[in-house]
ZADO-1210 file (C-alpha; in nm, 4 decimals, padded with zeros to 6 digits):
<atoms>
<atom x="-00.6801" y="00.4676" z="00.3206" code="UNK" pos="1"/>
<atom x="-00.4719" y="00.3903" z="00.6544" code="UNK" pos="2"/>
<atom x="-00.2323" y="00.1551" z="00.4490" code="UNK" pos="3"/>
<atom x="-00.1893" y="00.4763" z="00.2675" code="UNK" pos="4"/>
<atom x="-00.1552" y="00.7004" z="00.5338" code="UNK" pos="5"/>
<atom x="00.1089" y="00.4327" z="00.6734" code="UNK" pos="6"/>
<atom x="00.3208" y="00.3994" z="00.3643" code="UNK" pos="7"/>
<atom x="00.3366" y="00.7932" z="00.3790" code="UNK" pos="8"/>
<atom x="00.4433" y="00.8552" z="00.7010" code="UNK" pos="9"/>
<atom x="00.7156" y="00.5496" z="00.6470" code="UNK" pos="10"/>
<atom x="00.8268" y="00.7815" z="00.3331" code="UNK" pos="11"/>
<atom x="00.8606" y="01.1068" z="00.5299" code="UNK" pos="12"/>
<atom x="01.2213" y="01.2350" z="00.6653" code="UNK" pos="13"/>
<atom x="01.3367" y="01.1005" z="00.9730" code="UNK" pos="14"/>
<atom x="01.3061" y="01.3501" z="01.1761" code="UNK" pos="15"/>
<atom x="00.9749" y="01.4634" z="01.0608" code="UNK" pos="16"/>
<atom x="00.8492" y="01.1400" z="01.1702" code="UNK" pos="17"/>
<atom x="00.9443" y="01.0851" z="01.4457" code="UNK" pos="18"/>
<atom x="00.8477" y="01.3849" z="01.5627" code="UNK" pos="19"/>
<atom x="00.5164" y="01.2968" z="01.4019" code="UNK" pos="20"/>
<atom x="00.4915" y="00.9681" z="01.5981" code="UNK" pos="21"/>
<atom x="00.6118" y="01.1441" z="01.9162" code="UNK" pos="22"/>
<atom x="00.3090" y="01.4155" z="01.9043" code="UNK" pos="23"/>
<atom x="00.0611" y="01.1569" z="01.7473" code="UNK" pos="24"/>
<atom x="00.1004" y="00.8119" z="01.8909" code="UNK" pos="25"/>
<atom x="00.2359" y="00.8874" z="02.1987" code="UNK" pos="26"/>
<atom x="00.0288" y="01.2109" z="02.2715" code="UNK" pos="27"/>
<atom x="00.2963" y="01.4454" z="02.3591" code="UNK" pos="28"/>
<atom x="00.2237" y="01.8151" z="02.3178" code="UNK" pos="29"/>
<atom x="00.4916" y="02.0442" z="02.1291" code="UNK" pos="30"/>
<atom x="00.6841" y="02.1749" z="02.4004" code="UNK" pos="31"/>
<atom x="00.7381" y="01.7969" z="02.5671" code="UNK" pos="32"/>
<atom x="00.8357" y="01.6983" z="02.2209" code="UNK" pos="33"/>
<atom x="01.1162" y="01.9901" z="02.2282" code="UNK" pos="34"/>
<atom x="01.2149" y="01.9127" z="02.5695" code="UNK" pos="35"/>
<atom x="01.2865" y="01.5648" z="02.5274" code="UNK" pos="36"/>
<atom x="01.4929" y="01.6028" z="02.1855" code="UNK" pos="37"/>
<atom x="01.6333" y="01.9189" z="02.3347" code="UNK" pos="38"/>
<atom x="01.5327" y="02.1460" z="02.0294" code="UNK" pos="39"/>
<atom x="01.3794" y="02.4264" z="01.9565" code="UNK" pos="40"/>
<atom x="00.9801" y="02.4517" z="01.9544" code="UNK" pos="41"/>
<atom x="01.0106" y="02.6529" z="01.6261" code="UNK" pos="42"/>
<atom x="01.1707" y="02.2936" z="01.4421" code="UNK" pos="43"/>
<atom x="00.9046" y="02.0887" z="01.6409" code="UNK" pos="44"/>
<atom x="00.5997" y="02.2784" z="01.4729" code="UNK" pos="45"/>
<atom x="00.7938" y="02.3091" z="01.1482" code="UNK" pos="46"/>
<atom x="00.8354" y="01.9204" z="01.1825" code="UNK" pos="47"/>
<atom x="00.4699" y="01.8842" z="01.1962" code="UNK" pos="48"/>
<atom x="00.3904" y="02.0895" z="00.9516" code="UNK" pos="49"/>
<atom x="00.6090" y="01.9739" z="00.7193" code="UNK" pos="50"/>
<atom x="00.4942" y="01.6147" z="00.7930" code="UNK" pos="51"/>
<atom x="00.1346" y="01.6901" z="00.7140" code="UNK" pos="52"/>
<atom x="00.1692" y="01.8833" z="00.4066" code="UNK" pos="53"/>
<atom x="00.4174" y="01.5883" z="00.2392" code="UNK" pos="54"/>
<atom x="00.1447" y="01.3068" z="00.3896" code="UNK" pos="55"/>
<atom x="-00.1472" y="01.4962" z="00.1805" code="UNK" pos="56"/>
<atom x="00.0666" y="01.5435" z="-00.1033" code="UNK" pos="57"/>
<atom x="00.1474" y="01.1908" z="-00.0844" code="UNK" pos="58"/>
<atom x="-00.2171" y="01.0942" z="-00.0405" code="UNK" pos="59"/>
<atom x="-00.2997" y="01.3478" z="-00.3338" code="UNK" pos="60"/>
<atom x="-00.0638" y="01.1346" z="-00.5613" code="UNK" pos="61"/>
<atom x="00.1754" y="01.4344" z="-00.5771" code="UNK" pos="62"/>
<atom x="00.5219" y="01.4029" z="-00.4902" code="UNK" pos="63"/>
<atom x="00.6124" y="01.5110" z="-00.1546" code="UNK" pos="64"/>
<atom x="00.8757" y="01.8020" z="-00.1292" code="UNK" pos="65"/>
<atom x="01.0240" y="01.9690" z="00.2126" code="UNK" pos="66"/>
<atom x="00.9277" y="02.2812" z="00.2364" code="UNK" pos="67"/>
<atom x="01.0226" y="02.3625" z="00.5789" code="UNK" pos="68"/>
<atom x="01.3431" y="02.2934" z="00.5476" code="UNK" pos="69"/>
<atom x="01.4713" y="02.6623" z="00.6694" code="UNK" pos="70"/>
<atom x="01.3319" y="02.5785" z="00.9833" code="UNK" pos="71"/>
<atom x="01.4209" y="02.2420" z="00.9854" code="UNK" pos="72"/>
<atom x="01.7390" y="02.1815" z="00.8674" code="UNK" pos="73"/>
<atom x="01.9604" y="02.3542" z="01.1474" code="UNK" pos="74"/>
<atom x="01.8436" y="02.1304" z="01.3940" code="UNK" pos="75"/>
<atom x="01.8912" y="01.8101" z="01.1618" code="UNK" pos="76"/>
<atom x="02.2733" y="01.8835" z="01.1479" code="UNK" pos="77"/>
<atom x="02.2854" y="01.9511" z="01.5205" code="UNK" pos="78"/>
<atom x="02.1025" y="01.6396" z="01.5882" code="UNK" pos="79"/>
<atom x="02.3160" y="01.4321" z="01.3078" code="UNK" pos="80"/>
<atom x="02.6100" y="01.5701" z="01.5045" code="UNK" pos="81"/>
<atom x="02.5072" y="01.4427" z="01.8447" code="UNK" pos="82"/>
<atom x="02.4184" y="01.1510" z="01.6975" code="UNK" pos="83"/>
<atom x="02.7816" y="01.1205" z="01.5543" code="UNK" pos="84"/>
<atom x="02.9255" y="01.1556" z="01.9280" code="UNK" pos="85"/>
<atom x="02.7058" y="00.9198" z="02.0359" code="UNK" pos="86"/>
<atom x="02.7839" y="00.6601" z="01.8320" code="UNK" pos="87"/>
<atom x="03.1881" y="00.7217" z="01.8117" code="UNK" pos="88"/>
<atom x="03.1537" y="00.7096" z="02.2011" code="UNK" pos="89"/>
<atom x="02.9293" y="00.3796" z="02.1707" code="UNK" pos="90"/>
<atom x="03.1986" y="00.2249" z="01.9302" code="UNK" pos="91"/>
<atom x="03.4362" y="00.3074" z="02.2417" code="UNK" pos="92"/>
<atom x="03.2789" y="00.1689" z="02.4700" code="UNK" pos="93"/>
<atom x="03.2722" y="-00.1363" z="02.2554" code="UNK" pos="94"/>
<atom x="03.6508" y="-00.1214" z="02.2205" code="UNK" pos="95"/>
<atom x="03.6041" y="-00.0091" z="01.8692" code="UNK" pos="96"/>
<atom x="03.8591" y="00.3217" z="01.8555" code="UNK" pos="97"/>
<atom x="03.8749" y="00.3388" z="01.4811" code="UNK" pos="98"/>
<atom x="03.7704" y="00.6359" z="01.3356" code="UNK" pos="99"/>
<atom x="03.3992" y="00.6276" z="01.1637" code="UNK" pos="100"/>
<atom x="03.4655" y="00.8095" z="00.8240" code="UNK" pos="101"/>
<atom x="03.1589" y="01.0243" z="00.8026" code="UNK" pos="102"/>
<atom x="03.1100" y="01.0952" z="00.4295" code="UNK" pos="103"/>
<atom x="02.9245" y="01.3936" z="00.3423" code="UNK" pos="104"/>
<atom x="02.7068" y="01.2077" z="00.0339" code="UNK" pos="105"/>
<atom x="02.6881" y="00.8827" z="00.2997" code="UNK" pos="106"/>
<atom x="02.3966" y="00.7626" z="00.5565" code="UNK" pos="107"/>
<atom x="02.5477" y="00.7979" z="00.8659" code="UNK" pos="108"/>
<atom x="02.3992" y="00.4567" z="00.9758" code="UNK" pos="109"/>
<atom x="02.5912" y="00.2658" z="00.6506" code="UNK" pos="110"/>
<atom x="02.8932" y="00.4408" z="00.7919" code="UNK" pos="111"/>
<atom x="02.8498" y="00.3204" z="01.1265" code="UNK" pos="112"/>
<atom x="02.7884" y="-00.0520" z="00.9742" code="UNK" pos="113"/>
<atom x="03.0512" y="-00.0765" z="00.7122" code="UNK" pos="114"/>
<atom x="03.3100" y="00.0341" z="01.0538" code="UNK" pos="115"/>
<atom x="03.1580" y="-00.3008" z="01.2075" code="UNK" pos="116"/>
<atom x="03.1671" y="-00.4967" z="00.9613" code="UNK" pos="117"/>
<atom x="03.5442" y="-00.3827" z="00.8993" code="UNK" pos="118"/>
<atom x="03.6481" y="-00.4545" z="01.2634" code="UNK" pos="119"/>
<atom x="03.4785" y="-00.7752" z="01.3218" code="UNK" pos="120"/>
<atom x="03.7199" y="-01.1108" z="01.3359" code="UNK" pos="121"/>
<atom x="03.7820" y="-01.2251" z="00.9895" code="UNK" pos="122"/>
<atom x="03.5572" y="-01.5766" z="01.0041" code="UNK" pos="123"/>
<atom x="03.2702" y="-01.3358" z="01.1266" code="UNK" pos="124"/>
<atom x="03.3429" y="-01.0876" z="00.8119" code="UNK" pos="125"/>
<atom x="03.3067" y="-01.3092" z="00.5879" code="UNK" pos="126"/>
<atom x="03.0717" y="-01.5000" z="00.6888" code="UNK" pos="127"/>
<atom x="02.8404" y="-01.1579" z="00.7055" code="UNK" pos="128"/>
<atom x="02.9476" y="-01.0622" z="00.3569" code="UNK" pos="129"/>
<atom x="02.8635" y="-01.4048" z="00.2067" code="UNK" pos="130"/>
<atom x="02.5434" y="-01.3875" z="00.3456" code="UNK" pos="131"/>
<atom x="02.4878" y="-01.0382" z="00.2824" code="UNK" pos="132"/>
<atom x="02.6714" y="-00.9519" z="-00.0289" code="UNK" pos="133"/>
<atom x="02.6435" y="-01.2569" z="-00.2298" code="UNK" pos="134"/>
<atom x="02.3166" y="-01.2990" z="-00.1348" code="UNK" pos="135"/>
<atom x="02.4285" y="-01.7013" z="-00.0320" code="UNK" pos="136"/>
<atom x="02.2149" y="-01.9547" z="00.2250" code="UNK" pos="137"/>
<atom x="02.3717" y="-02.0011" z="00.5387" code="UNK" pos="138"/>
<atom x="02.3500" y="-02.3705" z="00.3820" code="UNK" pos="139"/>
<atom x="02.5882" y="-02.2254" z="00.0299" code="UNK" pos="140"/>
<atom x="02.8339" y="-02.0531" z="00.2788" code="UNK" pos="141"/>
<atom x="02.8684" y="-02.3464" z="00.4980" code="UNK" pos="142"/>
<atom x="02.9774" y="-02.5448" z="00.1529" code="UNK" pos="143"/>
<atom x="03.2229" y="-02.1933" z="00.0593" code="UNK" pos="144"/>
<atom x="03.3864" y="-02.2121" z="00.3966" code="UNK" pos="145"/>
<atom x="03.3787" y="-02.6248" z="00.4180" code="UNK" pos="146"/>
<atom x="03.2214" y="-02.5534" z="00.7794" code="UNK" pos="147"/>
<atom x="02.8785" y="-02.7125" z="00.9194" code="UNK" pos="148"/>
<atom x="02.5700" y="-02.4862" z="00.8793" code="UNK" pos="149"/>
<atom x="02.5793" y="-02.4557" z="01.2825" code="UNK" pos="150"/>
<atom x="02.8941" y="-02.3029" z="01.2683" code="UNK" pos="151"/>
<atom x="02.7547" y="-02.0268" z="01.0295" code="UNK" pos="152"/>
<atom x="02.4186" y="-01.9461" z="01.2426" code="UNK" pos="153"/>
<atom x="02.6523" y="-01.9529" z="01.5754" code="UNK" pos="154"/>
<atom x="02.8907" y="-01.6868" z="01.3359" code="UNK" pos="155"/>
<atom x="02.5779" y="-01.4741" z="01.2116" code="UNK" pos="156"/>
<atom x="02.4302" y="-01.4733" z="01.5640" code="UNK" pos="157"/>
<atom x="02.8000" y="-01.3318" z="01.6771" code="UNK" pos="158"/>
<atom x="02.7708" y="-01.1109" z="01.3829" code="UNK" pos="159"/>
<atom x="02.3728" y="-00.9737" z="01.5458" code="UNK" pos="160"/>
<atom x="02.5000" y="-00.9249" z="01.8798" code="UNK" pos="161"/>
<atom x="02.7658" y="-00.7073" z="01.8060" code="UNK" pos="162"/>
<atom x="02.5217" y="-00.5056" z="01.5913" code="UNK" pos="163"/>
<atom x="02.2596" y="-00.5192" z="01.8578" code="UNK" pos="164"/>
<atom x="02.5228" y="-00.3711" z="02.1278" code="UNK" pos="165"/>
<atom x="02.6438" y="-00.1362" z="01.8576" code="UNK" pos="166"/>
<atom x="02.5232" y="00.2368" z="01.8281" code="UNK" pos="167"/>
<atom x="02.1820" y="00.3004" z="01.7506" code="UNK" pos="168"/>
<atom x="02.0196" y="00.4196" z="01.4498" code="UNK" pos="169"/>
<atom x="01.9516" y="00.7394" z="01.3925" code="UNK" pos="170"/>
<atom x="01.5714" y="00.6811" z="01.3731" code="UNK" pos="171"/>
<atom x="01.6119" y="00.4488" z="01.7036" code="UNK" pos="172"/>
<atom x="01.8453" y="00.7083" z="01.8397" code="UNK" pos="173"/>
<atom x="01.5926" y="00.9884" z="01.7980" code="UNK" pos="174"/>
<atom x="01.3239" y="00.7630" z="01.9311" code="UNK" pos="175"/>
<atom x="01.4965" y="00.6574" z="02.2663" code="UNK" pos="176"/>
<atom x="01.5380" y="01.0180" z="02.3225" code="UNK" pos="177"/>
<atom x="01.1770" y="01.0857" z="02.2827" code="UNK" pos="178"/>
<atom x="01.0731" y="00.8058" z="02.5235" code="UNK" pos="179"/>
<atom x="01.0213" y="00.9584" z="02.8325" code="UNK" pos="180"/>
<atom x="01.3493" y="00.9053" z="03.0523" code="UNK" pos="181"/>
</atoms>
């Protein structure tokens, strides 16, 4: 039953559960919750509710539906949109000062990893798109680019620090500004 309960609350919005994991694992009452995410109580409680009713459903073998999302939505896009700032001022920061197109039918996140991807030095691009679009071995791309295997790890651990030192995820986003600063 927990493995259950787990593989619900991994299927639940975002925002939902985090909020969720904010009140539960971390025992914060509503009002902390709102205070650190700087949103209204109303969307907290809504958050909660509508994370319980999809878990159930889910646990029910019914498909999950929002049903909050009235109270809900609003402070998704406001949150989406300081999450946008945050990561074009990240990208900055990083020396990064091309545009992220933010596409309407797009995750956010993909957008904010296809701009990496697109400004990294060209050995490191396509080193990253071997691996990760063609699916190759870092031993099949060292034979494509005629380089040692070395060379590729040293290229895909470039590749991982720029996207550790890159903007957050949303999720992580939403989740550093639950943890208590």
């Amino acid at each position: 039953m927990r493995t259950a309960y787990l593989d619900a609350v991994k299927r639940l919005p975002v925002l939902s559960r985090v909020v969720l994991r904010m009140h539960q694992a971390d025992d914060l009452a509503f009002e902390e919750i709102a205070r650190r995410l700087s949103i209204d109580m109303t969307a907290v409680m809504a958050c909660i509710a509508e994370a319980l009713g999809m878990i159930v459903a889910m646990l029910d073998g019914d498909k999950p539906r929002r049903w909050r999302a009235a109270q809900i939505s609003p402070t998704e896009r406001v949150l989406r949109e300081r999450h946008r700032r945050y990561c074009t001022d990240r990208l900055c920061a990083m020396g990064i000062d091309k545009p992220v197109v933010w596409k309407r039918r797009m995750d956010d996140d993909l957008s904010v990893a296809i701009l990496l991807i697109e400004t990294l030095p060209e050995p490191l691009r396509e080193t990253v798109l071997l691996f990760s679009a063609e699916k190759l071995s870092l031993d099949q791309i060292a034979a494509r680019m005629s380089i040692t295997r070395e060379n590729v790890f040293e290229r895909m651990s470039s590749v991982l620090d720029v996207v550790e030192n890159g903007p957050k995820r949303f999720e992580d986003w939403l989740r550093m500004l639950g943890a208590d600063a």
